[in-house]
Residue frames as qw, qx, qy, qz and C-alpha x, y, z in Angstrom:
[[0.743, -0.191, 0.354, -0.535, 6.00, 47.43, 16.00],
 [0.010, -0.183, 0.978, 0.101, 7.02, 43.50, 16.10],
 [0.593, -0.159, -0.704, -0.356, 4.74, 40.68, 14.28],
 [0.789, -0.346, 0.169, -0.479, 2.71, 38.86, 16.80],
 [0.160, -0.494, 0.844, -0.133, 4.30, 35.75, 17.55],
 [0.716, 0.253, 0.572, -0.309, 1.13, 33.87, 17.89],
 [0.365, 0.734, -0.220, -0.529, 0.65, 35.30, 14.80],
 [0.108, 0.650, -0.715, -0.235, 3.85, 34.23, 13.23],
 [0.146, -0.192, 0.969, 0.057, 3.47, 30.75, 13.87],
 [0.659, 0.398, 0.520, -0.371, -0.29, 30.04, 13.03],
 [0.528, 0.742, -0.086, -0.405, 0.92, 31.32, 9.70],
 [0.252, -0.454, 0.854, 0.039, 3.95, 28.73, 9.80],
 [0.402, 0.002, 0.911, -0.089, 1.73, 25.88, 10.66],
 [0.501, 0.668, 0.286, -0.470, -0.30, 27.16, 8.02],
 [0.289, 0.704, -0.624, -0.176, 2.40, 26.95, 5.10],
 [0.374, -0.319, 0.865, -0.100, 3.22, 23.79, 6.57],
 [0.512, 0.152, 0.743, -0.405, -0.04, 22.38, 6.02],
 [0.436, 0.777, -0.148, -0.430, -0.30, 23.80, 2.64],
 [0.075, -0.703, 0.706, -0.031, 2.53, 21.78, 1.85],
 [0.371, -0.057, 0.926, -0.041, 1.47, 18.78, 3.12],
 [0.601, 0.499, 0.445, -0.437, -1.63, 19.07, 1.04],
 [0.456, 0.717, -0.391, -0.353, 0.09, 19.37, -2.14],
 [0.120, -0.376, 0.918, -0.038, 1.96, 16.19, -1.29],
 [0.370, 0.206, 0.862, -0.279, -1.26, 14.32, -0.70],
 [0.657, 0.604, -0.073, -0.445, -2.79, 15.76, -4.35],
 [0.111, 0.455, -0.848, -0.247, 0.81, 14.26, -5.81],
 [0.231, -0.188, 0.930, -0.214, -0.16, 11.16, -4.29],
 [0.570, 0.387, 0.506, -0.519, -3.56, 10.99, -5.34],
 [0.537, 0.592, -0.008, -0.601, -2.62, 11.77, -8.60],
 [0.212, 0.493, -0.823, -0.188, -0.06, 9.14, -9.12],
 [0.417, 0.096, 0.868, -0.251, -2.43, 6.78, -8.23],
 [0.639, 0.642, 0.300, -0.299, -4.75, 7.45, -10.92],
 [0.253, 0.740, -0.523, -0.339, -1.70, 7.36, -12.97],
 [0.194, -0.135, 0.964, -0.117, -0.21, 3.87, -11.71],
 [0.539, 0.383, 0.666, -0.346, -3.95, 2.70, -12.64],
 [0.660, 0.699, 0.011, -0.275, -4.27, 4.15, -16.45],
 [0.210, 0.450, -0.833, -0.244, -0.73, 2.66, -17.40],
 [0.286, 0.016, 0.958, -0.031, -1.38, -0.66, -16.22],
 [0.540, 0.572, 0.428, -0.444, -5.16, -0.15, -17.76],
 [0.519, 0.644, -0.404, -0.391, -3.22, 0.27, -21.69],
 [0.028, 0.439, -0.897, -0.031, -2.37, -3.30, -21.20],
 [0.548, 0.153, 0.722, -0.393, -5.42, -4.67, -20.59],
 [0.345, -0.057, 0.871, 0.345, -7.68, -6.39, -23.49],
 [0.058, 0.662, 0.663, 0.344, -10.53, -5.27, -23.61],
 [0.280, -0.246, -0.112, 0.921, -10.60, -1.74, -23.93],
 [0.111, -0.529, -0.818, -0.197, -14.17, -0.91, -24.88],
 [0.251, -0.795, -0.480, 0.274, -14.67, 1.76, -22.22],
 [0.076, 0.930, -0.110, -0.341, -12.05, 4.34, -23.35],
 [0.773, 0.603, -0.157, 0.119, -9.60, 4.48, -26.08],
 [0.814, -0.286, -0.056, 0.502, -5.64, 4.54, -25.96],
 [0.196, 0.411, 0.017, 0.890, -5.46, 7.99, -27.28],
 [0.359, -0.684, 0.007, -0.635, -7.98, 9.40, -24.83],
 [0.936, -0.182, -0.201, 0.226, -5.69, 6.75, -22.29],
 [0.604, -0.187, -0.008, 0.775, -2.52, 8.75, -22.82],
 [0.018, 0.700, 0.189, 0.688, -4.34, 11.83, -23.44],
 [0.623, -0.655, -0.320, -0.285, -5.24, 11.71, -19.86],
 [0.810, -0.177, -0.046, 0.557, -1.92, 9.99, -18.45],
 [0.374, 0.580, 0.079, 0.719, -0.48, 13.64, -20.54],
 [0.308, -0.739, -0.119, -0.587, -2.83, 15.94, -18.57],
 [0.876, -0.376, -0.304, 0.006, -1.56, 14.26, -15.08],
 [0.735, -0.035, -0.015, 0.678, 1.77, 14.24, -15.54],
 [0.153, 0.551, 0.050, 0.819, 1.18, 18.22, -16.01],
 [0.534, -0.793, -0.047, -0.290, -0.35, 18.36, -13.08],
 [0.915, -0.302, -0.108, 0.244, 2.25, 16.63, -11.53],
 [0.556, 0.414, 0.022, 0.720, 4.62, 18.76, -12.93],
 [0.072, -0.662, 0.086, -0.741, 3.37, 21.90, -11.83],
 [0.611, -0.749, 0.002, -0.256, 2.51, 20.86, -8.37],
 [0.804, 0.160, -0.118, 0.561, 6.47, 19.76, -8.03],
 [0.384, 0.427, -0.020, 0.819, 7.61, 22.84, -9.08],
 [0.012, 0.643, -0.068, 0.763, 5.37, 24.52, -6.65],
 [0.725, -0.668, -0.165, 0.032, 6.19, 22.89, -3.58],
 [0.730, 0.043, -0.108, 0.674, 9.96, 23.47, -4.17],
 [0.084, 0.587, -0.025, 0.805, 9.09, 26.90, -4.59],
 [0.625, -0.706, -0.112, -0.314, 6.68, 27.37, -1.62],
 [0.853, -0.460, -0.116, 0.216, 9.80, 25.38, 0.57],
 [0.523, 0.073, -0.092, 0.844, 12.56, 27.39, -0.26],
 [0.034, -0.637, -0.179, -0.749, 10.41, 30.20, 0.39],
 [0.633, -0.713, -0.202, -0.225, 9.26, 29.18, 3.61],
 [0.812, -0.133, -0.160, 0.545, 12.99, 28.28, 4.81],
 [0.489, 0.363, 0.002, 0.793, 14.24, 31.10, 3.74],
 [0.195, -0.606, -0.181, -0.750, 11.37, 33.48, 5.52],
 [0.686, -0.664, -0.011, -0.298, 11.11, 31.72, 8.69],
 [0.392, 0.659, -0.587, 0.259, 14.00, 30.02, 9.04],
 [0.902, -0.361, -0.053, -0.230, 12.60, 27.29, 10.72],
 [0.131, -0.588, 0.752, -0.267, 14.76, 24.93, 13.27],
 [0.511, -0.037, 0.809, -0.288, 14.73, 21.23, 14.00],
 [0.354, 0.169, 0.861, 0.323, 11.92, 19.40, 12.65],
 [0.337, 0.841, 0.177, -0.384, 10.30, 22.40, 10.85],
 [0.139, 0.653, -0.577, -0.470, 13.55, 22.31, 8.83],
 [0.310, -0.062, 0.941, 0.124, 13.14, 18.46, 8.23],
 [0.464, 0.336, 0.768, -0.286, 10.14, 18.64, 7.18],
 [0.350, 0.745, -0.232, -0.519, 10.63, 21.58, 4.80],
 [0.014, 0.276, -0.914, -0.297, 13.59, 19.25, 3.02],
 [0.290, -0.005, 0.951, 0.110, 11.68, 16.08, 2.84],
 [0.419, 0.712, 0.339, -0.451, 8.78, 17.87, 1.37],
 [0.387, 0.734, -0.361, -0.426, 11.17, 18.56, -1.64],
 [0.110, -0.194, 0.956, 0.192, 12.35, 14.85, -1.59],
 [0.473, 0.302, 0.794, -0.234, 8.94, 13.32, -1.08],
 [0.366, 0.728, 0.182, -0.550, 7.71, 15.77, -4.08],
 [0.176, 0.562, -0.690, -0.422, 10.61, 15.10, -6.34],
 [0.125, -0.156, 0.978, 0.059, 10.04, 11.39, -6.05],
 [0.418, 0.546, 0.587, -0.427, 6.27, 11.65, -6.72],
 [0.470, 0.701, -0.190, -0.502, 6.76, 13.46, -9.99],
 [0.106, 0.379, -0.845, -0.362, 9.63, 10.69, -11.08],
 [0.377, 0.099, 0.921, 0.012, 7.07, 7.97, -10.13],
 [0.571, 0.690, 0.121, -0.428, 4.33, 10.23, -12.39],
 [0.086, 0.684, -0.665, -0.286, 7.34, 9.76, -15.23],
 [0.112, -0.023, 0.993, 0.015, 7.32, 5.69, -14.73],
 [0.532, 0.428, 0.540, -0.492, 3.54, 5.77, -15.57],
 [0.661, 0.651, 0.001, -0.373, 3.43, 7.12, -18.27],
 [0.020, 0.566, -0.814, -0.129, 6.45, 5.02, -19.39],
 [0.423, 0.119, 0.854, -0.279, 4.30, 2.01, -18.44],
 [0.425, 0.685, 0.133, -0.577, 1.74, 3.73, -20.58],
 [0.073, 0.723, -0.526, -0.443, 3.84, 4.04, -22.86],
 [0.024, -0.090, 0.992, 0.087, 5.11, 0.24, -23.42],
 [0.428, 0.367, 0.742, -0.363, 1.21, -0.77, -23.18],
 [0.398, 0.755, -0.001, -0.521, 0.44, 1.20, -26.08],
 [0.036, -0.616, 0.718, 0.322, 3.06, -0.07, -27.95],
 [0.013, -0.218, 0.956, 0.196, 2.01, -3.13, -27.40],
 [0.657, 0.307, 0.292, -0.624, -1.79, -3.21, -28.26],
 [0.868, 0.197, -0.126, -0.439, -1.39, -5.46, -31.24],
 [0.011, 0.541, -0.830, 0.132, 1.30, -8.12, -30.00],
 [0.703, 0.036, -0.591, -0.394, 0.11, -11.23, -30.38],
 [0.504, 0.348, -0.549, 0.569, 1.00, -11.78, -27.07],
 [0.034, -0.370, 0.266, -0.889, -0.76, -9.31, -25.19],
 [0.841, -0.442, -0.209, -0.233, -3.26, -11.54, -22.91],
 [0.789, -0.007, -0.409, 0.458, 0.16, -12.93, -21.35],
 [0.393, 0.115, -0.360, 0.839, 1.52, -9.49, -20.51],
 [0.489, -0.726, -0.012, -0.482, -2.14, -8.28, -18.24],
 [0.802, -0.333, -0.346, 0.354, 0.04, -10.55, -15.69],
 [0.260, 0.178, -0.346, 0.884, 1.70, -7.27, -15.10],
 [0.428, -0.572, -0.414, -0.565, -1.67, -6.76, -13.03],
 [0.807, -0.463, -0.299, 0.211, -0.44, -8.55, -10.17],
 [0.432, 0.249, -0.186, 0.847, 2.80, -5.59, -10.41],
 [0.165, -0.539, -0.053, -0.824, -0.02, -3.12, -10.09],
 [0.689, -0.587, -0.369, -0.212, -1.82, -4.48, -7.09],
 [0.723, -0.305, -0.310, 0.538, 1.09, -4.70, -5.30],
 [0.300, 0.131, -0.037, 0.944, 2.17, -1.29, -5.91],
 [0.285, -0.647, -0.272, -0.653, -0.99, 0.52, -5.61],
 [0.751, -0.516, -0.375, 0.169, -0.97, -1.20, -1.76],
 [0.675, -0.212, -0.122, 0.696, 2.16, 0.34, -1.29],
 [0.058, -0.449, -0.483, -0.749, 1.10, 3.39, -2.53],
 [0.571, -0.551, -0.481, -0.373, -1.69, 3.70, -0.88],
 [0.791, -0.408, -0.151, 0.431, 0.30, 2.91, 2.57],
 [0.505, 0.072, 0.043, 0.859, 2.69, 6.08, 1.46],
 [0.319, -0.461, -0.617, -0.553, -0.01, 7.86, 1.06],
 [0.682, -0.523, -0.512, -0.004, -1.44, 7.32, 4.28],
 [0.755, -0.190, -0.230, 0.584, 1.75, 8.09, 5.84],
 [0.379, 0.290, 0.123, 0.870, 2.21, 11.41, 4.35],
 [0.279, -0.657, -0.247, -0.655, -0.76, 12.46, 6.04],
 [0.594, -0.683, 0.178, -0.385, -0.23, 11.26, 9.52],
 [0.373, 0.468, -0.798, 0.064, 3.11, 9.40, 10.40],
 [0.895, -0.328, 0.128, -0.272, 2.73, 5.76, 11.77],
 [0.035, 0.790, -0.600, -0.122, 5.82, 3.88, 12.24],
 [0.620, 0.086, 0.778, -0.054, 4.38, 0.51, 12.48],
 [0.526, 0.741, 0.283, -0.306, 2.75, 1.63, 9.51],
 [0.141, 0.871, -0.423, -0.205, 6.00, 2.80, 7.63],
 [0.351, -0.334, 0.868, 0.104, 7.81, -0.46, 8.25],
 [0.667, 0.364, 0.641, -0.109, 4.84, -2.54, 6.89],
 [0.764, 0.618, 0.182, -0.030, 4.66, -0.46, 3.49],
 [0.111, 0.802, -0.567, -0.153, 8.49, -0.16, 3.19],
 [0.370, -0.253, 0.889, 0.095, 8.79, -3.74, 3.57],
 [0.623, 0.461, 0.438, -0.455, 6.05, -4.22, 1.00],
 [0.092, -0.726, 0.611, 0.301, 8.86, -3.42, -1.22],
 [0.267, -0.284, 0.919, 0.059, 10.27, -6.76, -1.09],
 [0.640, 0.519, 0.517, -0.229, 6.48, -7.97, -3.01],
 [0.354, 0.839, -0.205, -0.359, 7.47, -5.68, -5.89],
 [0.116, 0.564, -0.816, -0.047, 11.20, -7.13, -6.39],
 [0.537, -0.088, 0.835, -0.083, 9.43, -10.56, -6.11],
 [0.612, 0.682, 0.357, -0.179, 6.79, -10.30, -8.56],
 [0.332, 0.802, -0.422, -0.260, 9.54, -8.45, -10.84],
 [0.153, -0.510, 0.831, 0.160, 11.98, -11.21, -10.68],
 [0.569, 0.194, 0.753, -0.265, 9.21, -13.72, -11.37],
 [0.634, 0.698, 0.248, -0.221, 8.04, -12.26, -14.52],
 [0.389, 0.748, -0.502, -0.196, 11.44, -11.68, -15.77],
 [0.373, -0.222, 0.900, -0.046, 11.96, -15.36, -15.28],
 [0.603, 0.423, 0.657, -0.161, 8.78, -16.59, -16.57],
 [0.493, 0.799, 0.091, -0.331, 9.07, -14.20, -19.74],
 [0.197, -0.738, 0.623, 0.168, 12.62, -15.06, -20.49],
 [0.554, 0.033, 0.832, 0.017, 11.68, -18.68, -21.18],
 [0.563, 0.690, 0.346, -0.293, 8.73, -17.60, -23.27],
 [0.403, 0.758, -0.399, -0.321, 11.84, -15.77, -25.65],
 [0.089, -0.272, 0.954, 0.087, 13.64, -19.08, -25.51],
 [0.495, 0.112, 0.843, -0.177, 10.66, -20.74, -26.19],
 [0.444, 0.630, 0.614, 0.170, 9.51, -18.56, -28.99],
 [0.465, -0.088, 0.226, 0.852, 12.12, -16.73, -30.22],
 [0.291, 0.434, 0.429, 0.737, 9.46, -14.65, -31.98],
 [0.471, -0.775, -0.421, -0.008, 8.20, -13.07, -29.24],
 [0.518, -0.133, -0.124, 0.836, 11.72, -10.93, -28.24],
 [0.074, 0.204, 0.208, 0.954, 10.60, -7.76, -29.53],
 [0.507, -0.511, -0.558, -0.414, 7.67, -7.96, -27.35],
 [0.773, -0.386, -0.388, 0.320, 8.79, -9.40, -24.60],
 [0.447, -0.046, -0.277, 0.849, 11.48, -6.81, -23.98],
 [0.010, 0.389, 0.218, 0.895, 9.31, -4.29, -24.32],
 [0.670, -0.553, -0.398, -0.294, 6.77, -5.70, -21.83],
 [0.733, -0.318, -0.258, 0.543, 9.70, -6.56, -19.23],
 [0.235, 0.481, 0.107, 0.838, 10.67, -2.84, -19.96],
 [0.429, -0.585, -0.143, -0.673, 7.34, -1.74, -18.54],
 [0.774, -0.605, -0.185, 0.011, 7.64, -4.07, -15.28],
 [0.537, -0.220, -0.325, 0.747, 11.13, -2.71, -14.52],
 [0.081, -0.512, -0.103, -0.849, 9.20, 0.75, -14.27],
 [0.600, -0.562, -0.283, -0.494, 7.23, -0.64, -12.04],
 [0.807, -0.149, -0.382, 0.426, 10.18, -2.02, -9.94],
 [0.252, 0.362, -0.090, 0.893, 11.53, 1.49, -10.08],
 [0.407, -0.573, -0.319, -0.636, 8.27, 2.84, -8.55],
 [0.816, -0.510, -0.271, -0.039, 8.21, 0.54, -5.92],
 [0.597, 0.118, -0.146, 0.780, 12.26, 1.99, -5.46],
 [0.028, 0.455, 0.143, 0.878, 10.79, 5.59, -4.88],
 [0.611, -0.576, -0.118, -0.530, 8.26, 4.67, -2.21],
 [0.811, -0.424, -0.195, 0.352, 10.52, 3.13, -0.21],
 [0.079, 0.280, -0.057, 0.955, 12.72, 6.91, -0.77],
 [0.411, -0.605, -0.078, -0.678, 9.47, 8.64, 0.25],
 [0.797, -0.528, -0.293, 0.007, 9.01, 6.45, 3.96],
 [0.681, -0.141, -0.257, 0.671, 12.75, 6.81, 4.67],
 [0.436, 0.338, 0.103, 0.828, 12.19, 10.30, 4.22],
 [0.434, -0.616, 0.025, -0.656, 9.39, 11.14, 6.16],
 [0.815, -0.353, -0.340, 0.307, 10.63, 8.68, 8.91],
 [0.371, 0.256, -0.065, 0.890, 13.85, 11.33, 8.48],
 [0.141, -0.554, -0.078, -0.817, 11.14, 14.25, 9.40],
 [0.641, -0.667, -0.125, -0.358, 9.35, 12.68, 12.11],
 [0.815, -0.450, -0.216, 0.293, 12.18, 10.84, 14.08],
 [0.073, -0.927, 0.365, -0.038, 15.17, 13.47, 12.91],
 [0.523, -0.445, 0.690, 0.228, 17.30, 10.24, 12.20],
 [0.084, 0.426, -0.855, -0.283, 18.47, 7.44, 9.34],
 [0.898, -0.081, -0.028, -0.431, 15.57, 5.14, 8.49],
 [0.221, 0.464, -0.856, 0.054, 17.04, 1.51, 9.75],
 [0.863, -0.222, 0.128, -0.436, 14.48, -0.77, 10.10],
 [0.673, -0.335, 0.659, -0.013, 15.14, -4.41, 11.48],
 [0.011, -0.370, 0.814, 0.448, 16.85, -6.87, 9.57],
 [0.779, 0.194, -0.148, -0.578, 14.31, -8.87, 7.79],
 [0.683, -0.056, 0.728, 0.011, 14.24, -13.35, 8.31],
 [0.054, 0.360, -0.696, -0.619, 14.96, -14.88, 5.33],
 [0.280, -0.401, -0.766, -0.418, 11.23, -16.18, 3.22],
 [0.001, 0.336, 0.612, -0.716, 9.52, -13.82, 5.45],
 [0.115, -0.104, -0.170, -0.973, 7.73, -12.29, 3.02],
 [0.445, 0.173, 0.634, -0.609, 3.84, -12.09, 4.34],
 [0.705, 0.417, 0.523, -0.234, 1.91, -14.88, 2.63],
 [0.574, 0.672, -0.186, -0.429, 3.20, -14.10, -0.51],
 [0.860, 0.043, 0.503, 0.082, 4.15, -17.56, -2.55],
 [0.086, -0.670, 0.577, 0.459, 6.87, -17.03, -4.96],
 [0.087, -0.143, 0.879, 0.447, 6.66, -20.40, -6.67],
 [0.272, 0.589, 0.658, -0.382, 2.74, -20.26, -7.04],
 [0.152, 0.826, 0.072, -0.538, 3.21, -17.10, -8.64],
 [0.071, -0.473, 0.692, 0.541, 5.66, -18.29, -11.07],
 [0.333, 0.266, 0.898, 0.109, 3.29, -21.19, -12.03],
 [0.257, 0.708, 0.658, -0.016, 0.35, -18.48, -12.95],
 [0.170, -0.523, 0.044, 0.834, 2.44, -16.05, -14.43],
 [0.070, 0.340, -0.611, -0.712, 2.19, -16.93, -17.88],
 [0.179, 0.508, 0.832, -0.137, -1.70, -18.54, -17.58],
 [0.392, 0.719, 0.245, -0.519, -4.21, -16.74, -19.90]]
């Protein structure tokens, strides 16, 4: 006697959905990562220590782990069992891209983390909350990915892939502005690099969510993300030389 059909597929879209939900835990949880790295940098740290900081960041990144590993599984299972077509196959794939790239940005947290810790007694360390202005931007973007994964919008998609272009601004700024600082005070290097360290993580990050958009563009359209060419100082509202002026304020 043959499966229902109906059947068959409820249980599909059911797997599917399963799927997507794990994605959208990832997501959740690297946000709450992306927040406790940048948060070991801050000054006043009163509310929770930096061991029970990266204790936490630890416990995350295990989650993160395991829910990785068990979307790859779950998709190579489902491929293999239904043997889906079209975009049922797309979606399977980018589910292992979108998953893979969530766990690396879990990774860059706790890196962040990492470097923040480090630098709790750096004489320094009021200068380097300016990586605050990294996090805002990313979390947006974020957030926007996020968003996406649950219900594609392509207007939507463009906006936080170009959002991007904030990141790589704000990065280039601080590694300008901090650069001086070692020329200006030579004792500061062994800081500094370490701080600049933590904001190319955060460049990286912002590298990974623009992966995740192209990829679920990939699922819903079944093509090559290729958004429009971008005008040159387009970037929305966002003031480059402003920023440079109030990097290194506090």
């Amino acid at each position: 006697m043959s499966e229902d059909p109906h059947h068959i597929n409820r249980t599909f879209d059911e797997e599917l959905s399963r799927l997507n939900e794990m994605l959208l835990r990832m997501g959740s949880i690297v946000s709450q990562q992306l927040d406790a790295a940048v948060d070991a940098f801050a000054c006043d740290r009163s509310q929770v220590s930096h061991i029970e900081l990266m204790e936490g960041i630890a416990q995350r990144e295990h989650a993160l782990n395991d829910l990785e590993r068990r979307v790859q599984d779950m998709a190579v299972n489902v491929a293999a069992m239904r043997q889906p077509m079209a975009r049922d196959l797309r979606t399977i794939i980018v589910a292992m891209k979108v998953s893979d790239a969530f766990e690396a940005i879990g990774d860059h947290c706790a890196s962040i983390a990492g470097k923040g810790r480090a630098l709790v007694h750096s004489p320094y360390r009021k200068r380097f909350t300016s990586i605050e202005k990294l996090r805002v931007s990313a979390a947006k973007m974020l957030e926007g990915v996020v968003i996406c994964c649950r219900s594609w919008d392509a207007n939507l998609a463009l906006e936080v892939w170009q959002n991007d272009r904030h990141i790589n601004a704000l990065h280039d700024s601080l590694l300008k502005d901090f650069s001086l600082l070692m020329v200006e005070k030579p004792e500061s290097v062994a800081s500094v690099v370490d701080f600049l360290s933590a904001v190319k993580y955060v460049e990286r990050l912002g590298d990974r969510l623009k992966s995740i958009i192209e990829a679920l563009h990939y699922a819903a359209e079944g093509e090559v993300f290729a958004p429009p060419p971008l005008k040159k100082n387009s970037s929305k509202g966002y003031n480059s030389k402003k920023t440079a002026k109030n990097n290194l304020k506090g």
